[in-house]
C-alpha positions in Angstrom: -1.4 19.7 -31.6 -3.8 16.6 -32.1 -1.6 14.5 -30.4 -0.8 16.8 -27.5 -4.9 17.2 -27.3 -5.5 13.5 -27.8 -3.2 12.7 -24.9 -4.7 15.7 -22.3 -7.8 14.4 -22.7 -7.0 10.5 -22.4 -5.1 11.2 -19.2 -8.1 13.9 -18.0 -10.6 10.6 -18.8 -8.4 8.1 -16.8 -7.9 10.5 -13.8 -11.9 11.1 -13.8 -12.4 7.6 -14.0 -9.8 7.0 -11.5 -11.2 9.6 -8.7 -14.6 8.3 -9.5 -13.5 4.4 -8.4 -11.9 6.4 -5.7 -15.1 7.9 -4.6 -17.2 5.4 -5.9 -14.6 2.9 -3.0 -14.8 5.6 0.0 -18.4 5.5 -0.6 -18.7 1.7 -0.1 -16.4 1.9 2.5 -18.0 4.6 4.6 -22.0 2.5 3.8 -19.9 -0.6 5.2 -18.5 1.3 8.3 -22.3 3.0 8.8 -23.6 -0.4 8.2 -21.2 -2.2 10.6 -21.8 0.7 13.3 -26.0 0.3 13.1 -25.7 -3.3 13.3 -23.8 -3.2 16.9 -25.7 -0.2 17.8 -29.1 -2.1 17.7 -27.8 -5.1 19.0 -26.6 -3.1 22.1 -29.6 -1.7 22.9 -31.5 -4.7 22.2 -29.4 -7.2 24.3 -29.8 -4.2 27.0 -33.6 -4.3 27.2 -33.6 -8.1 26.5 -30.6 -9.6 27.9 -28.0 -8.9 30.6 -24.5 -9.6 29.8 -22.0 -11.5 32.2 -18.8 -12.3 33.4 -18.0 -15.9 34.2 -14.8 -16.2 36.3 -12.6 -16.7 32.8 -13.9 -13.4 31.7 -16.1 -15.0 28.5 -19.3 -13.3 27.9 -22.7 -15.1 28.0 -26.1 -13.8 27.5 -28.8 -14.1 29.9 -32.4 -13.2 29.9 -32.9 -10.3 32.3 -35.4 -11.9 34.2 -34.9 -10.9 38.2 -35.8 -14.7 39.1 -38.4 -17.3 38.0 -41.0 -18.4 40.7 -42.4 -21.8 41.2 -44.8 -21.7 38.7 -42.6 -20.8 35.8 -43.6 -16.8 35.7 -41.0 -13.9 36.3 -41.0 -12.3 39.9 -43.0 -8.9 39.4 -42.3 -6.4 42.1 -44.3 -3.7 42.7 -42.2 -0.6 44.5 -44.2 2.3 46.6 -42.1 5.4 45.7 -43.8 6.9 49.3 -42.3 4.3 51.2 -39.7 4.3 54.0 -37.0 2.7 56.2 -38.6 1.4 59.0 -37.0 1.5 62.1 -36.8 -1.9 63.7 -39.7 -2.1 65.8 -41.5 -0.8 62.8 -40.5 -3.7 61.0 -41.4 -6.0 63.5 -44.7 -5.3 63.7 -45.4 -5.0 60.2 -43.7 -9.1 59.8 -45.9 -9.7 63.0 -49.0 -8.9 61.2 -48.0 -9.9 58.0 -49.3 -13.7 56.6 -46.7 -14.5 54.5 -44.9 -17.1 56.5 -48.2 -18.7 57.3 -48.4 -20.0 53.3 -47.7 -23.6 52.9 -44.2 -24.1 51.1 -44.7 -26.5 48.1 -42.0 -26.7 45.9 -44.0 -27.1 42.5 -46.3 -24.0 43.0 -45.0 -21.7 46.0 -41.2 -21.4 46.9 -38.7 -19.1 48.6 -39.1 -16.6 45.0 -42.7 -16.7 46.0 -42.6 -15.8 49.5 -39.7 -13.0 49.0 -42.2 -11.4 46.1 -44.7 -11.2 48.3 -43.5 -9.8 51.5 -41.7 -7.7 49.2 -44.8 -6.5 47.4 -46.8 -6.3 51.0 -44.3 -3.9 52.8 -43.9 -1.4 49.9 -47.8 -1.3 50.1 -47.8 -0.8 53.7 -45.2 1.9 52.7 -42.3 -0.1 54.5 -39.1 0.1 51.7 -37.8 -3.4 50.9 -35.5 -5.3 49.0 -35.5 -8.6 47.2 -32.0 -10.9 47.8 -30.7 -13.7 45.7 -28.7 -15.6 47.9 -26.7 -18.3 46.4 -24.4 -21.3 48.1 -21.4 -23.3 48.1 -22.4 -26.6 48.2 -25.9 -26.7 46.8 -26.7 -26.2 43.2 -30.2 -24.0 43.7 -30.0 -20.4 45.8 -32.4 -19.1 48.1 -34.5 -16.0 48.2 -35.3 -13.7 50.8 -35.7 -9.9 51.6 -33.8 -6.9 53.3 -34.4 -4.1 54.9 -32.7 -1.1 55.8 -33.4 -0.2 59.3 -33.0 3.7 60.2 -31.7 2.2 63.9 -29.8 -1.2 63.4 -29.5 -1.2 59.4 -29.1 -3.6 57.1 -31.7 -6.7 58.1 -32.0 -9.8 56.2 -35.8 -11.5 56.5 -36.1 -15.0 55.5 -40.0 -15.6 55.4 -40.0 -18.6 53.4 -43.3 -21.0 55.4 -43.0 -24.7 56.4 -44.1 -27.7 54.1 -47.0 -28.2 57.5 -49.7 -26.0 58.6 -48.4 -23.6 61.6 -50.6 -23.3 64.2 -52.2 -20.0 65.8 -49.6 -18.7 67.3 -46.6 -20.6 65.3 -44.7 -17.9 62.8 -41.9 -18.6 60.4 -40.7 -15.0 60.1 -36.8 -15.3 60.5 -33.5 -13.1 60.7 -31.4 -14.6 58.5 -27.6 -13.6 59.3 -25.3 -13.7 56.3 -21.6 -13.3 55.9 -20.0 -14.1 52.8 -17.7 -17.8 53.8 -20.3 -18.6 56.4 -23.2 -20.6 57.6 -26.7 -19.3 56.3 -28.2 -18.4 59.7 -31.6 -18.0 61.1 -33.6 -16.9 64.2 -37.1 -16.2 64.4 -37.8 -13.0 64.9 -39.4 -13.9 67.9 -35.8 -14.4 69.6 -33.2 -11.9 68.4 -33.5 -8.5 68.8 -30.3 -7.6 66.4 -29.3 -8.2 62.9 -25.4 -8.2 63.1 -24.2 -11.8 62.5 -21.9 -11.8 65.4 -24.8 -12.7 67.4 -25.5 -15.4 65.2 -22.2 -16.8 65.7 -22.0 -16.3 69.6 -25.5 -18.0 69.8 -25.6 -20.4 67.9 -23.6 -23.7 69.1 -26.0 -23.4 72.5 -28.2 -26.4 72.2 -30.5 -24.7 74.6 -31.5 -21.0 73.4 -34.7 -21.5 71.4 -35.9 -19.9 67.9 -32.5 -21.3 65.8 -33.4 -22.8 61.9 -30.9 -25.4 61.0 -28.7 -23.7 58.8 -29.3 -24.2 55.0 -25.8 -23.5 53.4 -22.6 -21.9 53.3 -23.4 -18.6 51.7 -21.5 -17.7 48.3 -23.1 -14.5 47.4 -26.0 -12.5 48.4 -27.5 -9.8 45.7 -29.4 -7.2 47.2 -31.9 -5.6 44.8 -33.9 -2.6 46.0 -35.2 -1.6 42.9 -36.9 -3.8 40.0 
């Protein structure tokens, strides 16, 4: 009787003792999972206020500050968006780039560039209530993109404005407000606004071998990708 007690409780204690390691390694297990989980839940969210994550063309992930664009003088672009403000039609627009000085700003590479000019004319029509867009624009076969605007036209639609200023003081009645006609494969073009009345690039094309029509920019680039941002 002894015996048979002796061995019902020594294989009632190694059982306990057994389901408690069990217990005691699900516990661990489930703190490591939790643990595990929190870690790449935090991360998440903090690379998704913090960062932006990307693509490259062999699929590997990199991690870039999301940061719209970087002006000349080092800062972050800062939009300011007019929740009142509407698609113009294209007269509309004209008027408003007409009276607008952006393009009248000297260009200086080290403290007012294309990021500068698109922020600001940008900023400006959303305060005259005008809705715009700011665009990246980057090329094939140079190593720094361009910036410029859009706007979506209730009558002719989508128009690219390029109102980046010259390096030399324009005179009264000088303006550097362009079209800029974009195709993805294609020459960067421009127009002053002054001499187009359309934004389809197929008048770009048709136009712009004739020596003699007036208001053509030498094109900048062969256009890689454009990225159209209407909200910041």
């Amino acid at each position: 009787m002894l015996i048979a007690r002796y061995i019902y409780t020594n294989i009632h204690f190694n059982v306990a003792v057994k389901t408690m390691h069990g217990l005691t390694k699900r516990s661990t297990l489930y703190r490591m999972i939790i643990g595990i989980f929190m870690v790449i839940l935090v991360t998440f969210v903090y690379s998704n206020f913090v960062f932006a994550i990307e693509y490259d063309e062999n699929y590997s992930i990199s991690m870039k500050p999301k940061v719209l664009s970087y002006k000349a003088s080092g800062e972050p672009v800062k939009l300011i968006d007019n929740e009142s403000a509407h698609d113009p039609t294209w007269d509309e627009l004209m008027l408003f780039l007409k009276e607008d000085d952006t393009d009248r700003i000297l260009y200086q590479n080290t403290s007012f560039d294309c990021v500068d000019f698109a922020e600001r004319l940008h900023n400006n029509a959303e305060k005259a209530g005008i809705r715009a867009a700011y665009v990246s624009v980057e090329f094939h076969d140079l190593p720094k993109g361009h910036a410029i605007n859009a706007f979506q036209t209730s009558d002719k639609g989508l128009t690219f404005i390029d109102s980046t200023g010259a390096q030399y003081p324009l005179g009264e009645l000088d303006s550097f407000d362009k079209i800029a006609y974009i195709e993805q494969d294609k020459d960067y073009g421009i127009v002053s606004i002054y001499y187009t009345d359309t934004p389809y690039y197929e008048f770009y094309e048709l136009r712009k071998d004739n020596p003699q029509l007036r208001g053509f920019f030498k094109s900048i680039g062969v256009v890689k990708s454009a990225q159209v941002h209407w909200e910041y």
